[in-house]
matplotlib code that plots the C-alpha trace (Angstrom):
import matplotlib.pyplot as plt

x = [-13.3, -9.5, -7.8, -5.5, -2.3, -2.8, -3.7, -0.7, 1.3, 0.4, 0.5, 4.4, 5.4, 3.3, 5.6, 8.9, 8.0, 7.9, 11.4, 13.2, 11.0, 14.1, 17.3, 15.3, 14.3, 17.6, 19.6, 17.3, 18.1, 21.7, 21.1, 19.6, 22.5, 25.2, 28.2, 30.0, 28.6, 30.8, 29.1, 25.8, 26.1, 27.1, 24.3, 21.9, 23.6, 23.0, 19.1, 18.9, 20.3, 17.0, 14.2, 11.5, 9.0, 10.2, 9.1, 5.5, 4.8, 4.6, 1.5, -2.1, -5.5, -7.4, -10.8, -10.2, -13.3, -13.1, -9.3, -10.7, -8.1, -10.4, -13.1, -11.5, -12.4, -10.0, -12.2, -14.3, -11.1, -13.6, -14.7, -17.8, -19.7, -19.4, -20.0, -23.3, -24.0, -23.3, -25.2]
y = [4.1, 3.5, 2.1, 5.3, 3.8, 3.5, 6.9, 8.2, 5.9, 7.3, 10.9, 9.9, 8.7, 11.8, 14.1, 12.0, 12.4, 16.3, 16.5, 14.0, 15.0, 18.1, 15.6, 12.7, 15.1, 16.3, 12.7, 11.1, 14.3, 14.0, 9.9, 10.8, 12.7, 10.8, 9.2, 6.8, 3.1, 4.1, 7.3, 5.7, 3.1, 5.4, 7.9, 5.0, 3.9, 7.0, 6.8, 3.5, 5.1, 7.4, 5.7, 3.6, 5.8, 9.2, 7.4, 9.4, 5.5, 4.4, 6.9, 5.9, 7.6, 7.9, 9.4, 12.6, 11.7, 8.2, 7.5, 4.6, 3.4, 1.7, 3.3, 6.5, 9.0, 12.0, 14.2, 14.7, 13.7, 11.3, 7.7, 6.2, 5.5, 9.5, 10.4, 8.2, 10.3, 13.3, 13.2]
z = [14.5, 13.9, 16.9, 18.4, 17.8, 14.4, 14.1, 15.9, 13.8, 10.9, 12.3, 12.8, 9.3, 8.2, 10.1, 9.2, 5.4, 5.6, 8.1, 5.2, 1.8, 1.1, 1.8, -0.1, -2.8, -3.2, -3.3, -6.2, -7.9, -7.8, -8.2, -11.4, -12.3, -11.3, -14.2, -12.0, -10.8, -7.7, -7.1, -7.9, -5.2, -2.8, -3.0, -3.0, 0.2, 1.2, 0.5, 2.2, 5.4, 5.6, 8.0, 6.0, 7.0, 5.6, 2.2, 1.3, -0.3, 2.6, 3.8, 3.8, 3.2, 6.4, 6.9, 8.8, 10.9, 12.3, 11.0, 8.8, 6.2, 3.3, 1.4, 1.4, -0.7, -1.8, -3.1, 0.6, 2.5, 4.4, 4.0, 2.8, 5.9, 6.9, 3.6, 3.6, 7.3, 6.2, 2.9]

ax = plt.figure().add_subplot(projection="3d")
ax.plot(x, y, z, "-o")
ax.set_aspect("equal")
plt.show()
């Protein structure tokens, strides 16, 4: 079993991606279309601003059953040592 705090910590960046995924979404876009160095710099400023943890790279995996972060797999949503249980 994953220690609580982890779990909740997790639970926080997962809720920070989805309240930032629409402004983050929206200044890689315009990033991507930007002509000026200037305007360039000042959009990535811009993304830097945002908190490190609305970045969905920065989520991990956990098995929805114990909260274990290794030896997850996707497909069940679970890790291996329910999996091996549950079997």
């Amino acid at each position: 079993m994953a220690k609580k705090s982890m779990i909740a910590r997790d639970a926080k960046r997962q809720s920070l991606v989805q309240k930032y995924a629409k402004k983050r979404r929206n200044l890689k876009k315009e990033l991507l279309e930007a002509v000026s160095l200037e305007e360039k710099f000042l959009l990535q400023h811009a993304l830097q601003k945002l908190p490190r943890n609305s970045a969905p790279v920065r989520l991990h995996n956990r098995c929805a059953v114990t909260g274990r972060p290794k030896a997850f797999y996707r497909h069940f949503g679970v890790c291996r040592h329910v999996l091996r249980e549950l079997a």
